[in-house]
N, C-alpha and C positions, 0 to 999 in steps of 0.2 A: 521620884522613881520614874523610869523610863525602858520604853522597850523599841529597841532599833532594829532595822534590817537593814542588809549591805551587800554588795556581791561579793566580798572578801573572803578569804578564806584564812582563819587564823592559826595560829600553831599550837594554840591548848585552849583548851574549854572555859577556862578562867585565865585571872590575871593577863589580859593581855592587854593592857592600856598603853602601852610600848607599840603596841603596832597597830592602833590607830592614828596615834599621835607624832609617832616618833621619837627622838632623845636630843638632846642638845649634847653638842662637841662634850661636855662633863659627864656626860652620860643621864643628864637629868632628863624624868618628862617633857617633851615639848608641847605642854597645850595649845599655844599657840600655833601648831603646824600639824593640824590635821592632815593623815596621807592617807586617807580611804574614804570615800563617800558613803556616809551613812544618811539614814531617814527617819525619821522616829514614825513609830507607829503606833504606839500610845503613853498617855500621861497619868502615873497617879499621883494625887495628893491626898496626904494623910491614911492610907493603906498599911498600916502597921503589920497584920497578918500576912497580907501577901508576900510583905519584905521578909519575915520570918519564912514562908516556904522557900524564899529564893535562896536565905541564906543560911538551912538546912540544902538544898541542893547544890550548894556553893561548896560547902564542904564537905558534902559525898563525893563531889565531884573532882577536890583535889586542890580549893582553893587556901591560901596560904596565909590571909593574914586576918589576924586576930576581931578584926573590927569591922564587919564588912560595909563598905561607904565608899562610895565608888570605885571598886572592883564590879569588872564585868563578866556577865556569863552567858555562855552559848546558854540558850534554848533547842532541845531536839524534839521532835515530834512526839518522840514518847514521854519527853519530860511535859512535853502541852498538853497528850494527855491525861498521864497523873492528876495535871492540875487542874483541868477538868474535872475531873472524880472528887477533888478535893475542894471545890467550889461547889458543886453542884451536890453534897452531901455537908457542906458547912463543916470540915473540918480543917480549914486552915488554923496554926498554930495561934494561937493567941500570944501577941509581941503587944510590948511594949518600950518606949525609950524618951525621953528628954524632949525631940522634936517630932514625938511620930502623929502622934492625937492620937484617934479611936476608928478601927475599923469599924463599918454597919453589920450589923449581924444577921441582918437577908443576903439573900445570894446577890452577887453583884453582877448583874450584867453588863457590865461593860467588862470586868474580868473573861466573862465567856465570849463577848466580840471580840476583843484582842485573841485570845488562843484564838478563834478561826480566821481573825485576821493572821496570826502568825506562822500559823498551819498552810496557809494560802501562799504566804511569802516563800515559805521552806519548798514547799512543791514549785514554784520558780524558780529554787535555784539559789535565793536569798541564802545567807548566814542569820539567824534571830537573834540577838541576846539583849538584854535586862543589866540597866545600870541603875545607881544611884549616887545620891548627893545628899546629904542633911547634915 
């Protein structure tokens, strides 16, 4: 799980793996050919709950596909935060899956350094969004 800033600016709030990457002549992903420079700004491993808030906000948001696993999503200020609130009151959703392990069930700070790191990138000007991989 990972959370990026970029100066880009994309054309929906989800699914846009297309225009980071770009598509090969078939129209396939091009992994290989990143065309926007991204930065990660933070990592989690094994955060099950947080991938569940993200991927309750994935699908408010308008995201399309059934299994959310590296589909990306904007983060906006007011979604950081939400998550704020939802950290700092312990009500992240409780997720489970195959490869996620076990959220800690104290607050995570480092969850709340990332929102002000991400809060800080958005008021530069930044795009934020939140990918994964498992």
């Amino acid at each position: 799980m990972y959370a990026y800033k970029t100066k880009a600016k994309f054309t929906k709030d989800t699914d846009f793996t297309d225009e980071i990457y770009g598509k090969t002549e078939d129209g396939e992903i091009d992994y290989a050919n990143q065309v926007v420079d991204i930065e990660e700004i933070a990592y989690w491993r094994k955060h099950p709950d947080l991938h569940g808030w993200m991927e309750d906000l994935y699908q408010k948001t308008g995201g399309t596909e059934a299994s959310f696993n590296g589909d990306p999503l904007v983060l906006t200020e007011d979604d950081l935060d939400e998550l704020k609130i939802t950290v700092l009151t312990g009500k992240l959703p409780s997720t489970t899956g195959f490869f996620f392990g076990t959220s800690r069930e104290e607050i995570n700070f480092a969850d709340l350094e990332f929102i002000e790191k991400a809060k800080e990138a958005i008021g530069k000007g930044y795009t934020v969004y939140y990918d994964s991989s498992w």
